[in-house]
C-alpha positions as CSV (number, residue, x, y, z in Angstrom):
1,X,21.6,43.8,28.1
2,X,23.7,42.2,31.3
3,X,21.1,41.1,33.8
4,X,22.1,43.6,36.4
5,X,21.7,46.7,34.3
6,X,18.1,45.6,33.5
7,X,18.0,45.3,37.3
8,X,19.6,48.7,37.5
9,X,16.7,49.8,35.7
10,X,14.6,49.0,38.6
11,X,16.0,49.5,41.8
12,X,18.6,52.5,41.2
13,X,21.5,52.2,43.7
14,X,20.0,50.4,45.8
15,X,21.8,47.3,47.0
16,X,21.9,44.2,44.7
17,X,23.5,40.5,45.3
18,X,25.8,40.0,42.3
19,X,26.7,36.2,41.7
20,X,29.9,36.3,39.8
21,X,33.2,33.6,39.4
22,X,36.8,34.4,38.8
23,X,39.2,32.2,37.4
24,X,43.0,31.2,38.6
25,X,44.9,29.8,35.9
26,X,48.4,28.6,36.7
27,X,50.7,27.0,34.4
28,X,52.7,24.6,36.4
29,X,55.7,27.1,36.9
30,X,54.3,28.6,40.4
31,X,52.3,31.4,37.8
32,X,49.0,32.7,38.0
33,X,47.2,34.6,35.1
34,X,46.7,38.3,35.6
35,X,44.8,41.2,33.5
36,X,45.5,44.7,34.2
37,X,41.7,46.0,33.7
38,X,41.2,49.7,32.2
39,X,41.1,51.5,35.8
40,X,45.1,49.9,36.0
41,X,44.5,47.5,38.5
42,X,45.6,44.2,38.1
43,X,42.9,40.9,38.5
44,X,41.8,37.6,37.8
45,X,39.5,37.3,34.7
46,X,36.0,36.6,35.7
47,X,32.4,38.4,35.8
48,X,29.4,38.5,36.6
49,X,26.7,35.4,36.0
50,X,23.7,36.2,33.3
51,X,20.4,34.3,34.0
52,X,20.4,30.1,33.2
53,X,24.2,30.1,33.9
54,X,26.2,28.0,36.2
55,X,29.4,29.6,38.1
56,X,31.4,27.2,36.3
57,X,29.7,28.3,32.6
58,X,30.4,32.3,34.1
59,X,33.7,31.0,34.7
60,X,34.3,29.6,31.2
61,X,32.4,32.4,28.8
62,X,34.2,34.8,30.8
63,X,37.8,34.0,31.0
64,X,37.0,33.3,26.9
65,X,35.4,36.8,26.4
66,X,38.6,38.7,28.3
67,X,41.4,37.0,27.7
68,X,41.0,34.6,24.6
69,X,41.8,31.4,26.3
70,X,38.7,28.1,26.4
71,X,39.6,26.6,30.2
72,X,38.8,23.3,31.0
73,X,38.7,21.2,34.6
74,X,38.0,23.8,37.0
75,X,38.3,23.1,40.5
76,X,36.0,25.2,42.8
77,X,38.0,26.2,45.9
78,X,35.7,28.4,47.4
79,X,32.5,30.7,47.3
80,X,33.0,33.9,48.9
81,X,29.6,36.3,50.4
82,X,28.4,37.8,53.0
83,X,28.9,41.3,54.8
84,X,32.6,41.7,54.1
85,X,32.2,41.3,50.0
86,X,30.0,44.8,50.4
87,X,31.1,47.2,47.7
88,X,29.5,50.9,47.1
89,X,31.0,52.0,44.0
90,X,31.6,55.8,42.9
91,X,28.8,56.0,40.8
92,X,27.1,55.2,43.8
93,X,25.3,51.9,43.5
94,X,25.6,49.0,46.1
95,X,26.2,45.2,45.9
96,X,26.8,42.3,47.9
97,X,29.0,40.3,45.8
98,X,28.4,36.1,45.7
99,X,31.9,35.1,44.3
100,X,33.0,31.5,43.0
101,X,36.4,30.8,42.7
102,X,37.8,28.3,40.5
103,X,41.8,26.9,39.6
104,X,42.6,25.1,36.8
105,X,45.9,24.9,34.8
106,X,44.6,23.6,32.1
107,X,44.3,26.4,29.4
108,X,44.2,26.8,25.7
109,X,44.3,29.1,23.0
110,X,46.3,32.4,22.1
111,X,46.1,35.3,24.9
112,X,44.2,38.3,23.5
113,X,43.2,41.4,25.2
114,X,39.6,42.2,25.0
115,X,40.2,46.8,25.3
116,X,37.0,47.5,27.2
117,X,37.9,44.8,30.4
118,X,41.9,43.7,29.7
119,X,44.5,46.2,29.0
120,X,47.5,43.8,29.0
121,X,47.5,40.0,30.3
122,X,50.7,38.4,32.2
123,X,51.9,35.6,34.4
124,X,53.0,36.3,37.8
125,X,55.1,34.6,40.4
126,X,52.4,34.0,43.2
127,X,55.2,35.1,45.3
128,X,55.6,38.2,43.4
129,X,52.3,39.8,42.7
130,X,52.1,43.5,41.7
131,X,50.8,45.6,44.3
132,X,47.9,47.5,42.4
133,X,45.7,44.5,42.6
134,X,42.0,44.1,43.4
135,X,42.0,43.2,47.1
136,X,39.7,40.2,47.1
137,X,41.5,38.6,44.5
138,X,45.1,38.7,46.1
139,X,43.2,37.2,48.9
140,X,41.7,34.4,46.8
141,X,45.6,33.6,45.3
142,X,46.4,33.2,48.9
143,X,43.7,30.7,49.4
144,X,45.3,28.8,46.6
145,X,48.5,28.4,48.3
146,X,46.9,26.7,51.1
147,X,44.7,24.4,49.2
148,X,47.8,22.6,47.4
């Protein structure tokens, strides 16, 4: 069971602090890696952290568990909390998320779409992103441009 269902269990609704990363991956052309997850909005692939792991092994298992690809030198370029990451979701519980942010362009393997989190995977100009996107993670693509 993922670590904040069991904690579900226990608190309800009730506001939770949910560590998580999400990865960038560009491939050299101005390009950045996009899933299109089952509520149609477009994303980076990450999740949430299970208990003993690292952002950067979240970062890894996820992006290999939604999307097929095995990512290697990740380059944190920022951790996002606090007040403004405060999501209440329909079904009514609450979280604070704690979100690492990695780039790398260094990715291998054969794109596959995992049906219960990734309905279709593409590369998009940064320039050009698709405008049903999660919020936060148009914002973290933005922070890319100004780290390089």
């Amino acid at each position: 069971m993922e670590y904040y269902k069991f904690l579900r269990q226990y608190v309800g609704t009730k506001p939770l602090i949910l560590p998580g990363s999400v990865v960038i991956i560009g491939n050299g052309k101005g390009e950045v890696l996009l899933q299109k997850r089952p509520e149609g909005r477009w994303g980076l692939p990450g999740g949430l952290m299970e208990l003993g792991e690292s952002f950067e092994e979240v970062a890894v298992r996820e992006v290999r568990e939604e999307i097929g690809l095995e990512i290697r030198n990740l380059k944190l370029l920022h951790v996002f909390s606090g007040k403004d990451f405060y999501t209440k979701a329909s079904n009514g519980d609450e979280f604070y998320s704690v979100t690492a942010v990695f780039y790398t362009d260094e990715a291998e393997g054969t794109l596959q779409c995992q049906p219960s989190e990734t309905l279709e995977v593409r590369f998009f100009k940064r320039s050009n992103l698709p405008e049903n996107m999660v919020g936060s993670h148009k914002m973290f693509i933005q922070l890319l441009e100004g780290s390089q």
